[in-house]
mmCIF file of the N, C-alpha and C atoms, coordinates in Angstrom:
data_MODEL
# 
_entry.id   MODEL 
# 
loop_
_atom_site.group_PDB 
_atom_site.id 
_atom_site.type_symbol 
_atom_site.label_atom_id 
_atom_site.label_alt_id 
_atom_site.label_comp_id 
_atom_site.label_asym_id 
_atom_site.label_entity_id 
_atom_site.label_seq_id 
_atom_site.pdbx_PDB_ins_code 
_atom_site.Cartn_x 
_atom_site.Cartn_y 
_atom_site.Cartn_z 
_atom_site.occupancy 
_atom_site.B_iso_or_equiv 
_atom_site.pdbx_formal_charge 
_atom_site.auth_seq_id 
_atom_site.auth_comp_id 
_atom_site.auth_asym_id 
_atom_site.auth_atom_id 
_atom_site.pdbx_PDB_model_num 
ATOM 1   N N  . UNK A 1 1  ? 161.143 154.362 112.762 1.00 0.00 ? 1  UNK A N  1 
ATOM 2   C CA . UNK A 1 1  ? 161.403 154.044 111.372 1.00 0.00 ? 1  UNK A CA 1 
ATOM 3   C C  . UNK A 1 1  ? 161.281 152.532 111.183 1.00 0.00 ? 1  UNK A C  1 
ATOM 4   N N  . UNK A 1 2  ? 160.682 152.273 110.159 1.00 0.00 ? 2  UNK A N  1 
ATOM 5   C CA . UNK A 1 2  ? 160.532 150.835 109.830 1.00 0.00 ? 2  UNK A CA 1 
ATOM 6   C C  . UNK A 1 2  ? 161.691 150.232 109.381 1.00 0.00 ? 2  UNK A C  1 
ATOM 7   N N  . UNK A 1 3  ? 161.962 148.646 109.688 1.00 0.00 ? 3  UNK A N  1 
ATOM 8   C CA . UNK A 1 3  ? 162.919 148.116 109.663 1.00 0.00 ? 3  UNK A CA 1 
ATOM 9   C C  . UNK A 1 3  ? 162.373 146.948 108.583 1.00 0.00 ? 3  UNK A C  1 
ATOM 10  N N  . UNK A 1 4  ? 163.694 146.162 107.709 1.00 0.00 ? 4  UNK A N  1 
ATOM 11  C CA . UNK A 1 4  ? 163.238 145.661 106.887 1.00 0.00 ? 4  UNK A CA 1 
ATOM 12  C C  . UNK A 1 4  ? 162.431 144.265 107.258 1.00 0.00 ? 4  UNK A C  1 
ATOM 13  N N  . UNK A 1 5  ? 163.022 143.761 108.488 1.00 0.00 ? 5  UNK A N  1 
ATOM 14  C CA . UNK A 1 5  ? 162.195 143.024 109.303 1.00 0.00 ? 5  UNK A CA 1 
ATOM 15  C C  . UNK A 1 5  ? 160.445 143.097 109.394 1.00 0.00 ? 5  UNK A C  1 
ATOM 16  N N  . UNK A 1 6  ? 160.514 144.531 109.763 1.00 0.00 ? 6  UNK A N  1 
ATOM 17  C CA . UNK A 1 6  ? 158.689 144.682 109.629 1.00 0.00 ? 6  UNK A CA 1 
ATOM 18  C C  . UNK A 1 6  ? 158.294 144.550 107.966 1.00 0.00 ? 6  UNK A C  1 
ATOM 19  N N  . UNK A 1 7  ? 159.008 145.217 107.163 1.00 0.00 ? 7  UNK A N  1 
ATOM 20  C CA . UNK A 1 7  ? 158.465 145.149 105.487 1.00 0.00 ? 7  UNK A CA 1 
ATOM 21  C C  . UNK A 1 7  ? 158.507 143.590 105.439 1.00 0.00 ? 7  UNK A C  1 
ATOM 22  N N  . UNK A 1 8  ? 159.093 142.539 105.504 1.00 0.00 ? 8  UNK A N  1 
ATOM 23  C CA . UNK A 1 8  ? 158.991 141.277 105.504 1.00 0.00 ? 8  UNK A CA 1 
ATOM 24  C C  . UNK A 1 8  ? 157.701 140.596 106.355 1.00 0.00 ? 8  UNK A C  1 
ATOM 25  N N  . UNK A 1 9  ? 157.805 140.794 107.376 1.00 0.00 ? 9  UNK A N  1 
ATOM 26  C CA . UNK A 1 9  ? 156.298 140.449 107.691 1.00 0.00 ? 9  UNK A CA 1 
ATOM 27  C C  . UNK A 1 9  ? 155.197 141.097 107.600 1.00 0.00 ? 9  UNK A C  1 
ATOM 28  N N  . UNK A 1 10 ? 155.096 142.167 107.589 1.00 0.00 ? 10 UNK A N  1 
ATOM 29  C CA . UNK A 1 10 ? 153.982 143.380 106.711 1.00 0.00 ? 10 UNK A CA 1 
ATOM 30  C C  . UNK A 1 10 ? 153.653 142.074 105.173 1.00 0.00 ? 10 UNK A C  1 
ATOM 31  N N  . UNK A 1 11 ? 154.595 142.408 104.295 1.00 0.00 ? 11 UNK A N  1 
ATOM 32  C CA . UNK A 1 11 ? 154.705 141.478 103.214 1.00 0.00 ? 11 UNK A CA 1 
ATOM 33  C C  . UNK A 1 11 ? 153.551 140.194 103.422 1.00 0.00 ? 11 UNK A C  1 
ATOM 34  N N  . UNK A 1 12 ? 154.772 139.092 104.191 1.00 0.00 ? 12 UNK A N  1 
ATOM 35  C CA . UNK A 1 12 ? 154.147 138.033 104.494 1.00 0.00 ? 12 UNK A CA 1 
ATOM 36  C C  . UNK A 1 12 ? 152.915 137.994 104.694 1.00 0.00 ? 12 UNK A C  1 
ATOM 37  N N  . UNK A 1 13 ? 152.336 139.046 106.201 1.00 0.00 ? 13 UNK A N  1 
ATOM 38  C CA . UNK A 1 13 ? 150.804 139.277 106.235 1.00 0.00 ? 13 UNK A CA 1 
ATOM 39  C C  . UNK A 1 13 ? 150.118 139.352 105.638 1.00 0.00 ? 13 UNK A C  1 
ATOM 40  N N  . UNK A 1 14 ? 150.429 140.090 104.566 1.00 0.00 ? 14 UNK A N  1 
ATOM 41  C CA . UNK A 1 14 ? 149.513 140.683 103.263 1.00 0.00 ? 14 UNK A CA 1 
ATOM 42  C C  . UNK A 1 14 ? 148.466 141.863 103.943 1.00 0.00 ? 14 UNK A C  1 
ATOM 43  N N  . UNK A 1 15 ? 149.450 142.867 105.141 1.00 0.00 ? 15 UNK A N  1 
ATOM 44  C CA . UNK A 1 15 ? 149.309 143.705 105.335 1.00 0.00 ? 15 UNK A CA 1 
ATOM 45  C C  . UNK A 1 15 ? 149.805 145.349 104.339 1.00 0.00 ? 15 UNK A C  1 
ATOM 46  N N  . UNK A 1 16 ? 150.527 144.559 103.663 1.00 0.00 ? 16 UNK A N  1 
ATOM 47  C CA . UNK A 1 16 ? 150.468 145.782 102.101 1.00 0.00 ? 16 UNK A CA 1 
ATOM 48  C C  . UNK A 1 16 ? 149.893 145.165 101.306 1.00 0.00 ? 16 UNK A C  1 
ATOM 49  N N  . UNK A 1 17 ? 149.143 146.599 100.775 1.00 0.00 ? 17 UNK A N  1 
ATOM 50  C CA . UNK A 1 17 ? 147.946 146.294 99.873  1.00 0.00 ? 17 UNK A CA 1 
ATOM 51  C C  . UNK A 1 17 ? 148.074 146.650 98.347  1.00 0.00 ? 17 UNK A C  1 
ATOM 52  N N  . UNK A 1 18 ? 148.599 145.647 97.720  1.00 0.00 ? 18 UNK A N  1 
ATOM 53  C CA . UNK A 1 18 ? 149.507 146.114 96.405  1.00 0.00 ? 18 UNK A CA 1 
ATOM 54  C C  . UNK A 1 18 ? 148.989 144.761 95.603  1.00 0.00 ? 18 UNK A C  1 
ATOM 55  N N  . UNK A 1 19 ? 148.079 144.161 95.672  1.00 0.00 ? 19 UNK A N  1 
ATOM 56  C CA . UNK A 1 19 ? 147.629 142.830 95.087  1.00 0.00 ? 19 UNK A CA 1 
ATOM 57  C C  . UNK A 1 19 ? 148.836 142.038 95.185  1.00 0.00 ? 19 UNK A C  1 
ATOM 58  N N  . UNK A 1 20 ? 149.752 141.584 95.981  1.00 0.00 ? 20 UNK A N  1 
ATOM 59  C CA . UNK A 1 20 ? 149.961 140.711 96.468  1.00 0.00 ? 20 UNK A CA 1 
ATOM 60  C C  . UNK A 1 20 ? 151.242 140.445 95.715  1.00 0.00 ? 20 UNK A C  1 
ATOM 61  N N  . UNK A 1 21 ? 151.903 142.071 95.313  1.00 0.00 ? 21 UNK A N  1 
ATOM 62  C CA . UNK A 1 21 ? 153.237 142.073 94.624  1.00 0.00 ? 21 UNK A CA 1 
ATOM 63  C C  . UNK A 1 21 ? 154.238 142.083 95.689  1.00 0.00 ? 21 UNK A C  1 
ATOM 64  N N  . UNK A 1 22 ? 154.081 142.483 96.770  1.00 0.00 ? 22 UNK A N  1 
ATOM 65  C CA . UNK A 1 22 ? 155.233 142.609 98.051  1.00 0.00 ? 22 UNK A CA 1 
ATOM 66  C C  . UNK A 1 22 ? 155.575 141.049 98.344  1.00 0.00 ? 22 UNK A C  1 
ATOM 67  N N  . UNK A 1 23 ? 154.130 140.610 98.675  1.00 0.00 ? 23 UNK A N  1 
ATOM 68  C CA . UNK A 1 23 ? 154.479 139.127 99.185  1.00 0.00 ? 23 UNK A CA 1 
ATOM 69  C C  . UNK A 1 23 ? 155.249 138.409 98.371  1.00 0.00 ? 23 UNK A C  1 
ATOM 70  N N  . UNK A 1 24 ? 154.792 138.492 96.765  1.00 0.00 ? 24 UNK A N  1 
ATOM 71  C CA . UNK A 1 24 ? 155.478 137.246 95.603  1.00 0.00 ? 24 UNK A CA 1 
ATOM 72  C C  . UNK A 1 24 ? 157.153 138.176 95.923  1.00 0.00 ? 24 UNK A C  1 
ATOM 73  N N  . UNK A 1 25 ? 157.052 139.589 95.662  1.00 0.00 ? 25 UNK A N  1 
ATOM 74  C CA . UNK A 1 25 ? 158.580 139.656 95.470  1.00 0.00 ? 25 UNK A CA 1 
ATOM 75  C C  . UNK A 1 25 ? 159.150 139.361 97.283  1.00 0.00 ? 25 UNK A C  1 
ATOM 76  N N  . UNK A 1 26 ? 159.333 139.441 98.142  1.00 0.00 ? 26 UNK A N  1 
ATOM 77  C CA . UNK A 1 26 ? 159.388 138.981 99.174  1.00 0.00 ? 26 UNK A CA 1 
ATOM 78  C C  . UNK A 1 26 ? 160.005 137.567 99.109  1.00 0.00 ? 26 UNK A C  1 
ATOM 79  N N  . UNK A 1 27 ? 158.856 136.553 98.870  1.00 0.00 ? 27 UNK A N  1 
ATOM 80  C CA . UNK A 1 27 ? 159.185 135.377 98.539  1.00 0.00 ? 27 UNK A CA 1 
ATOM 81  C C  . UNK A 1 27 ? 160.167 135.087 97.884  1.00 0.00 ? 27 UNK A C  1 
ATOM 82  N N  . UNK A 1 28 ? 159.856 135.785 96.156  1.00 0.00 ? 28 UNK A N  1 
ATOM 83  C CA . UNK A 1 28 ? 161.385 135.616 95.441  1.00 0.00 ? 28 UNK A CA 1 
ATOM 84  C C  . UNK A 1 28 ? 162.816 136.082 95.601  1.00 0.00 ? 28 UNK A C  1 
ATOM 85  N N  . UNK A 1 29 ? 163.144 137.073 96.496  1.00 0.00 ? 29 UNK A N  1 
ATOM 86  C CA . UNK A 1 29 ? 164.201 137.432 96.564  1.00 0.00 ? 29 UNK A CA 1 
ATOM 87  C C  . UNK A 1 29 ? 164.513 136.440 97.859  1.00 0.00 ? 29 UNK A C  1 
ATOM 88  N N  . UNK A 1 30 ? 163.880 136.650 98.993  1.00 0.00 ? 30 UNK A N  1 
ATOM 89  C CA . UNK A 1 30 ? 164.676 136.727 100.363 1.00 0.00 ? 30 UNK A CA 1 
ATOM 90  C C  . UNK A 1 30 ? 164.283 135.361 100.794 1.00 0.00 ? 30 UNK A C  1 
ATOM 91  N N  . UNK A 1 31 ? 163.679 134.324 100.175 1.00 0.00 ? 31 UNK A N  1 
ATOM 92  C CA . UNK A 1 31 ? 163.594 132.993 100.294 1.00 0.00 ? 31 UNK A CA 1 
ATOM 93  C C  . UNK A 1 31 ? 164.466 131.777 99.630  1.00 0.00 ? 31 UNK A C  1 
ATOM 94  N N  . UNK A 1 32 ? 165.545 131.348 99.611  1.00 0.00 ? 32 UNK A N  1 
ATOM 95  C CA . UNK A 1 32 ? 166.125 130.164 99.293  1.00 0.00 ? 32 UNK A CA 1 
ATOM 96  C C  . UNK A 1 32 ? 165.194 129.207 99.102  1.00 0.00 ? 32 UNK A C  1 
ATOM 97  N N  . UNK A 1 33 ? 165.640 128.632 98.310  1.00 0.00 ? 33 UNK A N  1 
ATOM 98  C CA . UNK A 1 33 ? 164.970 127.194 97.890  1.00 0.00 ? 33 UNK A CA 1 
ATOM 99  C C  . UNK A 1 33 ? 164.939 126.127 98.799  1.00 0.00 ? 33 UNK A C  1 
ATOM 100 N N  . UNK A 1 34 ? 163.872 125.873 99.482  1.00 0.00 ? 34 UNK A N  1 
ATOM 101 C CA . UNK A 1 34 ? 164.145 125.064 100.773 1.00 0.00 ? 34 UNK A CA 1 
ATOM 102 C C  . UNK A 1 34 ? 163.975 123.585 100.747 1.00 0.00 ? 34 UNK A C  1 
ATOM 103 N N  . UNK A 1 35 ? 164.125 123.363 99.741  1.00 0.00 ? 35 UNK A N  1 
ATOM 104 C CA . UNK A 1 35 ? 164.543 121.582 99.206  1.00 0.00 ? 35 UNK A CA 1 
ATOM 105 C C  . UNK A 1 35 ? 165.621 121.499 99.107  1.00 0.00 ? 35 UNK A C  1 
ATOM 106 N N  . UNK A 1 36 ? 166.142 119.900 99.338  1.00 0.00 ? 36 UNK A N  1 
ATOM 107 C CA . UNK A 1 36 ? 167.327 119.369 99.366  1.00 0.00 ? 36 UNK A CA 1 
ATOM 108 C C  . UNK A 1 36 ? 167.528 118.971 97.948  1.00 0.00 ? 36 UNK A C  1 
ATOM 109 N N  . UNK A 1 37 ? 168.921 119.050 97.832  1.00 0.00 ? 37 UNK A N  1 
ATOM 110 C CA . UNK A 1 37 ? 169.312 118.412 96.330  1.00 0.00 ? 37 UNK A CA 1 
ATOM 111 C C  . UNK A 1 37 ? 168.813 117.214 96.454  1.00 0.00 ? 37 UNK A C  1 
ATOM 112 N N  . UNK A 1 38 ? 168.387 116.468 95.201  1.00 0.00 ? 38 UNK A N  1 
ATOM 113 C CA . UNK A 1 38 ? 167.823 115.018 94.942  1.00 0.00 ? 38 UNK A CA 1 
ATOM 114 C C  . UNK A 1 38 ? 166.642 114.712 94.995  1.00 0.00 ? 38 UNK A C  1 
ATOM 115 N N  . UNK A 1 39 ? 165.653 116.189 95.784  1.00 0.00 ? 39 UNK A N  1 
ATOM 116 C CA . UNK A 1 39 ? 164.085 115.808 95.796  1.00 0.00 ? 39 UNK A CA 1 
ATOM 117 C C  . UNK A 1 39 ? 163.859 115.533 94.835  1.00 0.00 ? 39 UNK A C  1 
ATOM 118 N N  . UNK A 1 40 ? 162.513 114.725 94.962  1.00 0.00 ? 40 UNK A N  1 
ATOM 119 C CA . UNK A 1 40 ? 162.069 114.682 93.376  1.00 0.00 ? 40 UNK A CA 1 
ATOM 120 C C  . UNK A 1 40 ? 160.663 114.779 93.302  1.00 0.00 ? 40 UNK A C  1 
ATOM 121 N N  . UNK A 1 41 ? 160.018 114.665 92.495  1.00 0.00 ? 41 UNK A N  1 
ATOM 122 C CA . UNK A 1 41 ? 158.694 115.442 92.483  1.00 0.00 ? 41 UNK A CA 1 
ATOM 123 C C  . UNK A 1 41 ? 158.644 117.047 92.732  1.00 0.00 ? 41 UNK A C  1 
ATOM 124 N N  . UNK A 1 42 ? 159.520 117.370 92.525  1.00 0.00 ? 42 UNK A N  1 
ATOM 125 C CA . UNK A 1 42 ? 159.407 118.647 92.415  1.00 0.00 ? 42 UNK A CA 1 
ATOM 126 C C  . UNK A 1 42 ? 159.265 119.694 90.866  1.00 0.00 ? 42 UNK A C  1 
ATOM 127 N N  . UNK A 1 43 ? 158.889 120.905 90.740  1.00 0.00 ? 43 UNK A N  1 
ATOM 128 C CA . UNK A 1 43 ? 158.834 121.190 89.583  1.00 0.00 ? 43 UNK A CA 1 
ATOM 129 C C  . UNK A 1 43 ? 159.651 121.436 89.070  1.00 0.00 ? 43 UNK A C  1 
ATOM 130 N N  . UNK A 1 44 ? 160.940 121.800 89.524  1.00 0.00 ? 44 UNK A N  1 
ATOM 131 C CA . UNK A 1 44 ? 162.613 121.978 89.087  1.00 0.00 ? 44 UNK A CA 1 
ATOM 132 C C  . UNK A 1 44 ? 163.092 121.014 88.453  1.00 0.00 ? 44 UNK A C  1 
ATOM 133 N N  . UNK A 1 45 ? 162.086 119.785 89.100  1.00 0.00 ? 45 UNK A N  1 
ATOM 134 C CA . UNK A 1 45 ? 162.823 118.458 89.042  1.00 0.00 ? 45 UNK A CA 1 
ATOM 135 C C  . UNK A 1 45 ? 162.969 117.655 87.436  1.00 0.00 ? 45 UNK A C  1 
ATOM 136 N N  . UNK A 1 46 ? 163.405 118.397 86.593  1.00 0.00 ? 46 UNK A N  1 
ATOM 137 C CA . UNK A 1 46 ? 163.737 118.247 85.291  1.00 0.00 ? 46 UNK A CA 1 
ATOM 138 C C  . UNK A 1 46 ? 165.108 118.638 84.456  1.00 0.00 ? 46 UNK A C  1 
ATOM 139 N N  . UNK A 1 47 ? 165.647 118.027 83.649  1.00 0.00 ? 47 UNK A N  1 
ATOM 140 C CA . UNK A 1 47 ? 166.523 118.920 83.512  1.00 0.00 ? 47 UNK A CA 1 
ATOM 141 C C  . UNK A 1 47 ? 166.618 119.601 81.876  1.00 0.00 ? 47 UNK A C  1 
ATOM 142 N N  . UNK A 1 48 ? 165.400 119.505 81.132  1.00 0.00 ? 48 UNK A N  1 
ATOM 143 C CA . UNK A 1 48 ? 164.916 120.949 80.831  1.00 0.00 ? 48 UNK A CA 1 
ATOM 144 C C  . UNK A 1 48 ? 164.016 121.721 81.357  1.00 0.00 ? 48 UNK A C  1 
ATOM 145 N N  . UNK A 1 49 ? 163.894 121.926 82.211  1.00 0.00 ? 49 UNK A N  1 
ATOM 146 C CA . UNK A 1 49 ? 163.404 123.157 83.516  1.00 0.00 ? 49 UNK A CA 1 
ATOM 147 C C  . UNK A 1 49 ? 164.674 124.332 83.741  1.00 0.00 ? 49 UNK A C  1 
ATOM 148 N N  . UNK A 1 50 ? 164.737 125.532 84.045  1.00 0.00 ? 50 UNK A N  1 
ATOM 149 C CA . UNK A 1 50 ? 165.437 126.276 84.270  1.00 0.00 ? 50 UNK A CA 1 
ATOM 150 C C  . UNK A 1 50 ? 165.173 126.710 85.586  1.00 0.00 ? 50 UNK A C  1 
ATOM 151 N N  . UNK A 1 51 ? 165.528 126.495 86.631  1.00 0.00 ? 51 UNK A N  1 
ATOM 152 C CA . UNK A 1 51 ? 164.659 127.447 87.916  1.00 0.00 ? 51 UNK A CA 1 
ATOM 153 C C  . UNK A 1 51 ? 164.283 128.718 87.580  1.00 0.00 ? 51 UNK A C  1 
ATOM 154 N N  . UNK A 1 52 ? 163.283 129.924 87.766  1.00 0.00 ? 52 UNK A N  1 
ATOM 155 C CA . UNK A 1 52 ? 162.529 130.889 87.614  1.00 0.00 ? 52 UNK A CA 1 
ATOM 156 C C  . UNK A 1 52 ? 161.826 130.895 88.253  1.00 0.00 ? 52 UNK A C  1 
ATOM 157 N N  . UNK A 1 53 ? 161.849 132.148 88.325  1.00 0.00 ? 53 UNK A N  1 
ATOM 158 C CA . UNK A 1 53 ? 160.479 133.190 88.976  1.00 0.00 ? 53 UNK A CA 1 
ATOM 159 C C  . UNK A 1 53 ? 159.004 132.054 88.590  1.00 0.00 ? 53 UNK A C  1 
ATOM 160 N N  . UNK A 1 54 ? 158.552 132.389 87.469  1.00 0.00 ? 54 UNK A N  1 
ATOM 161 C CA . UNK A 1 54 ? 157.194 131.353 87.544  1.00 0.00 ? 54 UNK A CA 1 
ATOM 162 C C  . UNK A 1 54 ? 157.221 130.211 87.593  1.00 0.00 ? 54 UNK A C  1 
ATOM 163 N N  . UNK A 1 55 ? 158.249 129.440 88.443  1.00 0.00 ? 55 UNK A N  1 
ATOM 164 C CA . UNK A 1 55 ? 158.610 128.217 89.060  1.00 0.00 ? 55 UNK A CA 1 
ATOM 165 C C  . UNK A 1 55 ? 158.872 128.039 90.487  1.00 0.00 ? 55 UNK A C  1 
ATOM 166 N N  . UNK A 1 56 ? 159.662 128.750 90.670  1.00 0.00 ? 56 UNK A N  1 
ATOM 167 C CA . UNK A 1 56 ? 160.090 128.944 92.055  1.00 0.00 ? 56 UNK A CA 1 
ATOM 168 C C  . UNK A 1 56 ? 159.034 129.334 93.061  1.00 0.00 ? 56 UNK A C  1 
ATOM 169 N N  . UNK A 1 57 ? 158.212 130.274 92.742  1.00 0.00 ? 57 UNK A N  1 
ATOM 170 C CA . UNK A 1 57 ? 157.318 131.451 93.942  1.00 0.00 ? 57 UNK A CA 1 
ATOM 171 C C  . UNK A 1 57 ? 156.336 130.624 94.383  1.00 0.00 ? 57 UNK A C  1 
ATOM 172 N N  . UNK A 1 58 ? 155.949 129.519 93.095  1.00 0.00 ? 58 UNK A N  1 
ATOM 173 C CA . UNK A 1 58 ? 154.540 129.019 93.517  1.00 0.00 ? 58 UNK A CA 1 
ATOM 174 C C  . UNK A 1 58 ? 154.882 127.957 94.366  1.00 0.00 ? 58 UNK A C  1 
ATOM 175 N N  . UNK A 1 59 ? 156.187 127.232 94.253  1.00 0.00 ? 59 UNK A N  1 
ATOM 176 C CA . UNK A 1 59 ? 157.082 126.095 94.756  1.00 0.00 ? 59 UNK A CA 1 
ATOM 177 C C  . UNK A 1 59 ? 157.224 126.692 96.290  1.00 0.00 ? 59 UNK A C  1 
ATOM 178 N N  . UNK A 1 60 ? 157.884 127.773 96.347  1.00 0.00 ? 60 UNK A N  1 
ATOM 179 C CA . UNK A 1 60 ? 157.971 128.412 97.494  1.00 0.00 ? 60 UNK A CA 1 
ATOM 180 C C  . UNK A 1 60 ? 157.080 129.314 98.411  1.00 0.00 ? 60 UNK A C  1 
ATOM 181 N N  . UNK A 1 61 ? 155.939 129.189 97.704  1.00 0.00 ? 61 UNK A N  1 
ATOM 182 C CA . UNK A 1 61 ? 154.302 129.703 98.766  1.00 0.00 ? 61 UNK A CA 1 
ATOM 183 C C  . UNK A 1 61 ? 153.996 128.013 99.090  1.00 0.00 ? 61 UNK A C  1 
ATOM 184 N N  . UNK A 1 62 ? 154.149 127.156 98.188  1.00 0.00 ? 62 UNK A N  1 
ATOM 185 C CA . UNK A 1 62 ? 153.602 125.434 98.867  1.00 0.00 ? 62 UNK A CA 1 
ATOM 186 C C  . UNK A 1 62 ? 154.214 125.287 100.136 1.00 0.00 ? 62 UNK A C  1 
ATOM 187 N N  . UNK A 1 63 ? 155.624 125.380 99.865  1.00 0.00 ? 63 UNK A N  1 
ATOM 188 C CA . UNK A 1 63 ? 156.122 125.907 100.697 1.00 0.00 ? 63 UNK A CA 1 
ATOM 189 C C  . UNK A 1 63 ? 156.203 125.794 102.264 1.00 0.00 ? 63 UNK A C  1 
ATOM 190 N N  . UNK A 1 64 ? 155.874 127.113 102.490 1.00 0.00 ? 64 UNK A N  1 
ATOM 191 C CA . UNK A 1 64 ? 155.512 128.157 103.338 1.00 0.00 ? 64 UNK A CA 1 
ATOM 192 C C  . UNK A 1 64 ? 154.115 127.585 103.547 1.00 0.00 ? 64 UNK A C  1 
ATOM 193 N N  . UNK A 1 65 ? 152.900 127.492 103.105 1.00 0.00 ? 65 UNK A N  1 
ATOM 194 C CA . UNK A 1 65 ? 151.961 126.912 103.828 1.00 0.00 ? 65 UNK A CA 1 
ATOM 195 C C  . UNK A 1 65 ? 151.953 125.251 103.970 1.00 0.00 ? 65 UNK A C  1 
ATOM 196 N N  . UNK A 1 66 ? 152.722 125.049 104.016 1.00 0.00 ? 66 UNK A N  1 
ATOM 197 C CA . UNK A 1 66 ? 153.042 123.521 104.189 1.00 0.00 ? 66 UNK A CA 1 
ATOM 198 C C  . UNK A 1 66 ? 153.869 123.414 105.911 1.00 0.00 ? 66 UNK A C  1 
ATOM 199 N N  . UNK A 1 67 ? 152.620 122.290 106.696 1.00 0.00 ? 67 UNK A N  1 
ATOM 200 C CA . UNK A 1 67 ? 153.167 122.040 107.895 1.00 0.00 ? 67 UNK A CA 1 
ATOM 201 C C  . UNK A 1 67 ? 154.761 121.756 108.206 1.00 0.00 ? 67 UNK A C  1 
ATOM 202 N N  . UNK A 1 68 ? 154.669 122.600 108.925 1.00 0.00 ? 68 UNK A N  1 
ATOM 203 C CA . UNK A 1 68 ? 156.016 122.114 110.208 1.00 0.00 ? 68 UNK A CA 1 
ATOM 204 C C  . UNK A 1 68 ? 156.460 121.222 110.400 1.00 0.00 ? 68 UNK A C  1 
ATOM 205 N N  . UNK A 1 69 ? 157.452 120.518 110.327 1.00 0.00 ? 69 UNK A N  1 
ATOM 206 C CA . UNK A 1 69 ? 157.428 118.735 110.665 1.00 0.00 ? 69 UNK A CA 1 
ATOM 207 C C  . UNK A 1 69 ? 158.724 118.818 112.130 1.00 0.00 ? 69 UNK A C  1 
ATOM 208 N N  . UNK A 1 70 ? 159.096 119.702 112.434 1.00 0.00 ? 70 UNK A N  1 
ATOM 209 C CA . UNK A 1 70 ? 160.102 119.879 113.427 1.00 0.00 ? 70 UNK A CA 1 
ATOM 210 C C  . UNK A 1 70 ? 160.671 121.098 113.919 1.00 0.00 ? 70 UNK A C  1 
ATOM 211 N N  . UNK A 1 71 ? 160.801 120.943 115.082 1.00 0.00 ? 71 UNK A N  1 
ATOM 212 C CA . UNK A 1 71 ? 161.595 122.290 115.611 1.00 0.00 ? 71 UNK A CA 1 
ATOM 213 C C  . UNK A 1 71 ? 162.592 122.286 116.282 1.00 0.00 ? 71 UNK A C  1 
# 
């Protein structure tokens, strides 16, 4: 039986084939915002901005393909 572990990287892969609704919802639920308070240049980074879905996902695929800087 599949574990939600595999649906998350299934997801990620873009081994489900759903035009690429698993991955965005994936992203939006089970990803935190992985900036520190005070960044700036960011698209949040306003304060008439509301964080959202068509703010957040694209913020958080940059993200995700954005190098490693430490481990």
């Amino acid at each position: 039986m599949p574990t939600n572990l595999d649906y998350i990287i299934a997801a990620l892969t873009g081994e489900i084939d759903d035009g690429g609704a698993s991955f965005e919802s994936v992203v939006h639920y089970n990803i935190d915002c992985p900036h520190v308070e005070g960044e700036t240049d960011l698209p949040c980074d306003n304060p008439n901005v509301e964080p959202c879905r068509d703010i957040c996902v694209p913020c958080k695929i940059e993200w995700l393909y954005g190098e490693y800087d430490e481990w």
